[in-house]
NUGU-669664 format. One record per residue: residue number from 1; residue in one letter; chain; x, y, z of N, C-alpha, C, O in turn. Coordinates in Angstrom, 3 decimals, m for minus. Layout:
# NUGU-669664
+------+-------+------+----------+----------+----------+----------+----------+----------+----------+----------+----------+----------+----------+----------+
| paro | kollo | segu |     n_c1 |     n_c2 |     n_c3 |    ca_c1 |    ca_c2 |    ca_c3 |     c_c1 |     c_c2 |     c_c3 |     o_c1 |     o_c2 |     o_c3 |
+------+-------+------+----------+----------+----------+----------+----------+----------+----------+----------+----------+----------+----------+----------+
|  NUM |     a |    A |        X |        Y |        Z |        X |        Y |        Z |        X |        Y |        Z |        X |        Y |        Z |
...
+------+-------+------+----------+----------+----------+----------+----------+----------+----------+----------+----------+----------+----------+----------+
This chain:
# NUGU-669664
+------+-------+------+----------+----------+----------+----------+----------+----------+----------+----------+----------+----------+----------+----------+
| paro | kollo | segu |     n_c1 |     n_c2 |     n_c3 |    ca_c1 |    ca_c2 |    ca_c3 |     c_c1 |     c_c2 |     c_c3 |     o_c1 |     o_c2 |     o_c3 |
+------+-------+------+----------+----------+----------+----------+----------+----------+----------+----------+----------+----------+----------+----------+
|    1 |     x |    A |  133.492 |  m43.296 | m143.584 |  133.822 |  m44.567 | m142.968 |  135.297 |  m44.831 | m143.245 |  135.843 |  m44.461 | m144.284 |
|    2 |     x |    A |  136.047 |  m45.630 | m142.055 |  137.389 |  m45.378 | m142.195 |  137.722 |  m47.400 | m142.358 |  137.003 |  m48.053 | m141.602 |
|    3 |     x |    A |  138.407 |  m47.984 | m142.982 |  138.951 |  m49.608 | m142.990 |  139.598 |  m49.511 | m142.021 |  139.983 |  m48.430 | m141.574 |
|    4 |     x |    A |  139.844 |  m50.652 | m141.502 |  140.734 |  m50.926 | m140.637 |  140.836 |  m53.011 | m140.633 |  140.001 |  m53.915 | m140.674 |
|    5 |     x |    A |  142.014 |  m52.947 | m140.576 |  142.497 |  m54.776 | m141.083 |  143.277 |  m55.039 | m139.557 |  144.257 |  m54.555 | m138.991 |
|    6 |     x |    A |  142.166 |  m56.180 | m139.214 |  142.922 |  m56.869 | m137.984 |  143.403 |  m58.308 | m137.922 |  142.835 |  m59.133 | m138.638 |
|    7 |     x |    A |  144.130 |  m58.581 | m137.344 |  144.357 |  m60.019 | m137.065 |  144.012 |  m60.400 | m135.971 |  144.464 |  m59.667 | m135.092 |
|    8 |     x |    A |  143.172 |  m61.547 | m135.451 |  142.586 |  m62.453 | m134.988 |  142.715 |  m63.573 | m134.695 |  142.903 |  m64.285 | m135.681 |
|    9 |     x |    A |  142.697 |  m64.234 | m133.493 |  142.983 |  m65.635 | m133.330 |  141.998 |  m67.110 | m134.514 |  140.816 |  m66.780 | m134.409 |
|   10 |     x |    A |  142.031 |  m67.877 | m135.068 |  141.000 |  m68.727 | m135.597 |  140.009 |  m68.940 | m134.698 |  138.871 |  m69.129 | m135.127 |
|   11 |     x |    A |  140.222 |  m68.946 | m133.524 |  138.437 |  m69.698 | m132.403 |  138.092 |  m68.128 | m132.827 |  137.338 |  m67.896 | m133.771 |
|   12 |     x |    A |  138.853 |  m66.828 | m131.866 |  138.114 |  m65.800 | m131.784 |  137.402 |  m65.357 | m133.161 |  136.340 |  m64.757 | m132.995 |
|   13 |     x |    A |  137.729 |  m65.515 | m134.216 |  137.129 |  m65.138 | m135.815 |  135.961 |  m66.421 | m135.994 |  134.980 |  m66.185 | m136.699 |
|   14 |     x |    A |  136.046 |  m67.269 | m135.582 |  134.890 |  m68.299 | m135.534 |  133.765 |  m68.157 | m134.381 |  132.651 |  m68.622 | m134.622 |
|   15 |     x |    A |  133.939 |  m67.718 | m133.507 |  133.068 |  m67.245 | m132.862 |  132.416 |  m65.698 | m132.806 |  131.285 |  m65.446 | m132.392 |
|   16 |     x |    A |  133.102 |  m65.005 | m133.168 |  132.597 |  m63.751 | m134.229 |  131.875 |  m63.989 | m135.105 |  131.190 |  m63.002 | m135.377 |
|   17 |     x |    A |  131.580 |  m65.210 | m135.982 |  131.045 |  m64.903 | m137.146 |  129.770 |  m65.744 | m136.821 |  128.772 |  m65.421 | m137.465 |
|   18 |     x |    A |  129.620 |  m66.884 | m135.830 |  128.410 |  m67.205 | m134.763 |  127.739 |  m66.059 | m134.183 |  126.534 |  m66.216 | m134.380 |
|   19 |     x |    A |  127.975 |  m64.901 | m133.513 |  127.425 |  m64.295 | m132.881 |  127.314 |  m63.671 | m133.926 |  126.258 |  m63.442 | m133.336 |
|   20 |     x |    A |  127.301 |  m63.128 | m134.916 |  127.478 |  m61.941 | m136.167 |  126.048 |  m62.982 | m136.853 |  125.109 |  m62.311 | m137.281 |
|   21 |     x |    A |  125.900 |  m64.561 | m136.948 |  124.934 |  m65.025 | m137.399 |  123.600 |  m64.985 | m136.751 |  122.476 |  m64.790 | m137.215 |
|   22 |     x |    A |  124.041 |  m65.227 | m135.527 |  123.217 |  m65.668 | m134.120 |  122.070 |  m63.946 | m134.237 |  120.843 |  m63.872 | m134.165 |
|   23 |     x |    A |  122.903 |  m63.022 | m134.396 |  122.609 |  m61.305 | m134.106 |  121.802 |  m60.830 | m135.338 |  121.024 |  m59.877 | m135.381 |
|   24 |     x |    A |  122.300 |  m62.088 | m136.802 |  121.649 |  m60.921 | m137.863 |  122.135 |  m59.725 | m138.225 |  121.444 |  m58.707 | m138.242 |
|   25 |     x |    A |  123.811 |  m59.787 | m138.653 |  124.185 |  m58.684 | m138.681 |  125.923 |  m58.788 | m139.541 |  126.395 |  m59.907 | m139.738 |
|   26 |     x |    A |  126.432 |  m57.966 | m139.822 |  127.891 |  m58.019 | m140.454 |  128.656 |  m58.416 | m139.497 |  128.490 |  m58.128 | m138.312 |
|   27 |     x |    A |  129.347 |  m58.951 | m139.851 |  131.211 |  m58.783 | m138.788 |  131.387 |  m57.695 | m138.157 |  131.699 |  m57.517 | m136.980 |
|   28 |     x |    A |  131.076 |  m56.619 | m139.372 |  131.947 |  m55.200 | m138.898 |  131.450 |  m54.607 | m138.295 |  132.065 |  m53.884 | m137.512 |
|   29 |     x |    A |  129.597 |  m54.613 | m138.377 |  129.005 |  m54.080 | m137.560 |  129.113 |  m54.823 | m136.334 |  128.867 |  m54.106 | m135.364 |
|   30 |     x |    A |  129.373 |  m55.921 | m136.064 |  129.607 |  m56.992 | m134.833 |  130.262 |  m56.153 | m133.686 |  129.911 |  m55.738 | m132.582 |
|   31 |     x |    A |  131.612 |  m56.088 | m134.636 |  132.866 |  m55.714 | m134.240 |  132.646 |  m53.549 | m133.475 |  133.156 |  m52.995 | m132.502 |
|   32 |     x |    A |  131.835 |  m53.125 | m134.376 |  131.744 |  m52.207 | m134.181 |  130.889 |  m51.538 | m133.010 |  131.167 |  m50.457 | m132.491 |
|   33 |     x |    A |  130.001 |  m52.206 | m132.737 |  128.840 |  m52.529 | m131.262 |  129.916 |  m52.644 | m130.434 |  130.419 |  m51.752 | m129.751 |
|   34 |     x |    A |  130.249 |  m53.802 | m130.528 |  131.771 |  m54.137 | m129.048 |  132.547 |  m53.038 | m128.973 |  132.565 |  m52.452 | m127.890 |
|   35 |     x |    A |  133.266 |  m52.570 | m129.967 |  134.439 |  m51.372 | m129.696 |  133.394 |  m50.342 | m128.553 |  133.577 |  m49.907 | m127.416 |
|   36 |     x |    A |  132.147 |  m50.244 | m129.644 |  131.855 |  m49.019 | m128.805 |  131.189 |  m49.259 | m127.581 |  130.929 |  m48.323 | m126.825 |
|   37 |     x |    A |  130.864 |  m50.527 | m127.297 |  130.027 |  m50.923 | m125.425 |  131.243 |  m50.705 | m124.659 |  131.296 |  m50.166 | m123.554 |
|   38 |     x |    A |  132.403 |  m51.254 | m125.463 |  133.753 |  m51.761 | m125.011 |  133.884 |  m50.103 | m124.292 |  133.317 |  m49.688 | m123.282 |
|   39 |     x |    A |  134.717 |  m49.463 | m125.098 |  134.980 |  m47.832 | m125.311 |  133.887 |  m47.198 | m124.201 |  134.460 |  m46.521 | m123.347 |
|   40 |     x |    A |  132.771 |  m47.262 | m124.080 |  131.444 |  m46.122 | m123.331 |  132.164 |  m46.899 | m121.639 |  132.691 |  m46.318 | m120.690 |
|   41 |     x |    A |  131.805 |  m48.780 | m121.912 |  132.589 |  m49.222 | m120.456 |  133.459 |  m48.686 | m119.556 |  133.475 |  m48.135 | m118.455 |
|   42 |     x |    A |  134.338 |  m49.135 | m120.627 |  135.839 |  m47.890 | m120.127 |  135.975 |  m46.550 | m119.358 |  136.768 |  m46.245 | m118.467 |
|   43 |     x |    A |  134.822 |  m45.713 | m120.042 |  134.650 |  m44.386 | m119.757 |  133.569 |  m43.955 | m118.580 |  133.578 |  m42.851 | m118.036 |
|   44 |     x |    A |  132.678 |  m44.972 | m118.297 |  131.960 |  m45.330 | m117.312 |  132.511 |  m45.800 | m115.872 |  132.014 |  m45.623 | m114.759 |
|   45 |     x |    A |  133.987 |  m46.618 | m116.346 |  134.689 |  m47.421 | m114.898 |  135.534 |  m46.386 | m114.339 |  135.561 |  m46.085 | m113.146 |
|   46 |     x |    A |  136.389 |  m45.729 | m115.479 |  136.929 |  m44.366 | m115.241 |  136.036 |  m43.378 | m114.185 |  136.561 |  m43.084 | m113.111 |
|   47 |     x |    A |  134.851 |  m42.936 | m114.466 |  134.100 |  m42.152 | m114.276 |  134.143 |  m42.727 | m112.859 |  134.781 |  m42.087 | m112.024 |
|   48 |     x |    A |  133.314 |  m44.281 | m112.354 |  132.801 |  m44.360 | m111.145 |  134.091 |  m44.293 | m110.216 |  134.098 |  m44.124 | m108.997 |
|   49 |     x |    A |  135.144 |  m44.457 | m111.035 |  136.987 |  m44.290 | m109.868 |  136.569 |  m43.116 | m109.751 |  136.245 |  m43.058 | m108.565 |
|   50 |     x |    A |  136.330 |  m41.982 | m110.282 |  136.508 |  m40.034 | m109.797 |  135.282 |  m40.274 | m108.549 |  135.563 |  m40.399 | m107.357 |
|   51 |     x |    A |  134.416 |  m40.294 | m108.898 |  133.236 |  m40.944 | m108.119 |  133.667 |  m41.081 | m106.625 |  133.565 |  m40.488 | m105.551 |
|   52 |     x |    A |  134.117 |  m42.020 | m107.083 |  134.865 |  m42.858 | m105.652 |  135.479 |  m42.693 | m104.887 |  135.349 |  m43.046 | m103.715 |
|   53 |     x |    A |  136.485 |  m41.981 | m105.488 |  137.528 |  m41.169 | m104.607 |  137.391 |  m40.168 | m104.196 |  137.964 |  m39.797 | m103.172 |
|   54 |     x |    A |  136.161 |  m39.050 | m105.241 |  135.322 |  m38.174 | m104.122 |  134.637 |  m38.260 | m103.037 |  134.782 |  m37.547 | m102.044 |
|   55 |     x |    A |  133.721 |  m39.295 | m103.205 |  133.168 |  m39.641 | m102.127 |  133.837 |  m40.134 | m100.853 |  133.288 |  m39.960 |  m99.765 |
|   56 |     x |    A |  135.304 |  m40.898 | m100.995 |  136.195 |  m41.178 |  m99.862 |  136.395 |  m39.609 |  m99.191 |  136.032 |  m39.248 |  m98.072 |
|   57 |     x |    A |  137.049 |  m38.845 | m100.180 |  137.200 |  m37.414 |  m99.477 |  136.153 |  m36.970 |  m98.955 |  136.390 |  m36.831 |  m97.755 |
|   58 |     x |    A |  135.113 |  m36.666 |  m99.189 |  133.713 |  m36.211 |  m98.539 |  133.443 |  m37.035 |  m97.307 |  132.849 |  m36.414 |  m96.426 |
|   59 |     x |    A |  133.695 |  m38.096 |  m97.083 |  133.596 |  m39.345 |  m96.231 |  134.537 |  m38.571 |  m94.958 |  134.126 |  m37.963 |  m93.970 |
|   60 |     x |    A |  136.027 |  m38.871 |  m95.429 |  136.882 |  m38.432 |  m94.633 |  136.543 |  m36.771 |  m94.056 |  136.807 |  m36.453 |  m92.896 |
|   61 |     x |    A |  136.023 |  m35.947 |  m94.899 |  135.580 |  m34.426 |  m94.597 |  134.687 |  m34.540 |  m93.300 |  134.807 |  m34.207 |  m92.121 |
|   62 |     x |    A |  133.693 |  m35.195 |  m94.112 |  132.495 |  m35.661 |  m92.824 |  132.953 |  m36.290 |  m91.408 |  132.726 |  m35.764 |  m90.319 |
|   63 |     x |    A |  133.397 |  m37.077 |  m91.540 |  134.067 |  m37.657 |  m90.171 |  134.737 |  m36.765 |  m89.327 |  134.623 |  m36.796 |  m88.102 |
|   64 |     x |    A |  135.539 |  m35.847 |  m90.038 |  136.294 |  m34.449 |  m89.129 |  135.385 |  m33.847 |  m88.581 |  135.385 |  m33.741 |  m87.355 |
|   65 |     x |    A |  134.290 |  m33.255 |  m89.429 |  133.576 |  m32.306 |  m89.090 |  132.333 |  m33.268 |  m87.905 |  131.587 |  m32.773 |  m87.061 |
|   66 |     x |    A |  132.415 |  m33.943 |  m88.076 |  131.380 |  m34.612 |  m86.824 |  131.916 |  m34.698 |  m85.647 |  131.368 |  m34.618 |  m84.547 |
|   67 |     x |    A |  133.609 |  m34.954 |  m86.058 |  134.649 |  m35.069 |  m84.593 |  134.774 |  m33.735 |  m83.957 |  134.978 |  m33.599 |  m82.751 |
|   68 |     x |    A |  134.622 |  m32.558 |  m84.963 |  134.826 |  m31.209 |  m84.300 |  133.750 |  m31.064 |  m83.571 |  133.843 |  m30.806 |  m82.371 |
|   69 |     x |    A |  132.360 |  m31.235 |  m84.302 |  131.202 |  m30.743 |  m83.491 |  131.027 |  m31.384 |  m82.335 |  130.622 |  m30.822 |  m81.318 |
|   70 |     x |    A |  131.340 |  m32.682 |  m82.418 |  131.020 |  m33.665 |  m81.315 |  131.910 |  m32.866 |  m79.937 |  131.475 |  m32.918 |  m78.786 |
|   71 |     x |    A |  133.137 |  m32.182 |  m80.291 |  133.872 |  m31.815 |  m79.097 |  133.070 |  m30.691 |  m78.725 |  132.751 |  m30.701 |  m77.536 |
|   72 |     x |    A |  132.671 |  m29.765 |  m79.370 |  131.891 |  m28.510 |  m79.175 |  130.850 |  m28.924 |  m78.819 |  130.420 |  m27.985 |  m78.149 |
|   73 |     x |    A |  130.078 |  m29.735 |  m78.792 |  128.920 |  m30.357 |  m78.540 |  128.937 |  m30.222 |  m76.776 |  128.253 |  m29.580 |  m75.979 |
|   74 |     x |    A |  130.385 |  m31.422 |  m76.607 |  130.468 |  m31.720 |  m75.504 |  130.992 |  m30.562 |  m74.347 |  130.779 |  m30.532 |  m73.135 |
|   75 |     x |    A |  131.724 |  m29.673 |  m75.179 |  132.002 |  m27.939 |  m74.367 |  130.696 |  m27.151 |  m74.599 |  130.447 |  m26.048 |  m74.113 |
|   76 |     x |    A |  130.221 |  m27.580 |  m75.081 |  128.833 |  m26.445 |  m74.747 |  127.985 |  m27.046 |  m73.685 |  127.586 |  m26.267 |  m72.819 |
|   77 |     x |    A |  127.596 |  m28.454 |  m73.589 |  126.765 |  m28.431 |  m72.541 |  127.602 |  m28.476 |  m71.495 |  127.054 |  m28.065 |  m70.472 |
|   78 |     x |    A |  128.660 |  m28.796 |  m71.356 |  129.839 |  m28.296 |  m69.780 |  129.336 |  m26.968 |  m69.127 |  128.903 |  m26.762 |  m67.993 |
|   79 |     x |    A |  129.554 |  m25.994 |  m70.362 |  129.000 |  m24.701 |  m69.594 |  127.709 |  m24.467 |  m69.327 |  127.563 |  m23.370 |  m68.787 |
|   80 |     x |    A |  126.461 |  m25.214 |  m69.531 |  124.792 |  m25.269 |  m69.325 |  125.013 |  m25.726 |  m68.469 |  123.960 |  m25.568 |  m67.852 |
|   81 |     x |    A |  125.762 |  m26.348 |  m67.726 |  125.023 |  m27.329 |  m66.449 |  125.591 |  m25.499 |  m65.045 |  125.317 |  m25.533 |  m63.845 |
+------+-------+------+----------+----------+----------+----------+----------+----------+----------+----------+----------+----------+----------+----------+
């Protein structure tokens, strides 16, 4: 286990130590739940941006490839009739 000393606003350290009562639990462990929901969050919002911007590309992929077929579509039955 590693210390670490922070400074804190007075409301925010008073309402830390409500929810730390409210929870049944230490400060540090308080503090230590949040870093890490905080931290997994982070890495989750990150994640759904890659997500996202794949799926725009796949989006944009798709749309080409429907515009190509759609023309071939429309030159193939030209020559059936």
């Amino acid at each position: 286990m590693s210390y670490l000393s922070i400074t804190v606003p007075l409301e925010l350290k008073r309402a830390l130590d409500r929810e730390a009562k409210r929870e049944k639990m230490g400060r540090s462990t308080l503090i230590q739940k949040a870093v890490r929901v905080y931290l997994e969050l982070k890495k989750r919002n990150e994640r759904n941006a890659l997500l996202r911007e794949s799926y725009d590309e796949l989006n944009d992929i798709a749309k080409e490839l429907l515009t190509d077929f759609s023309q071939l579509d429309g030159e193939s039955f030209k020559n059936v009739s």
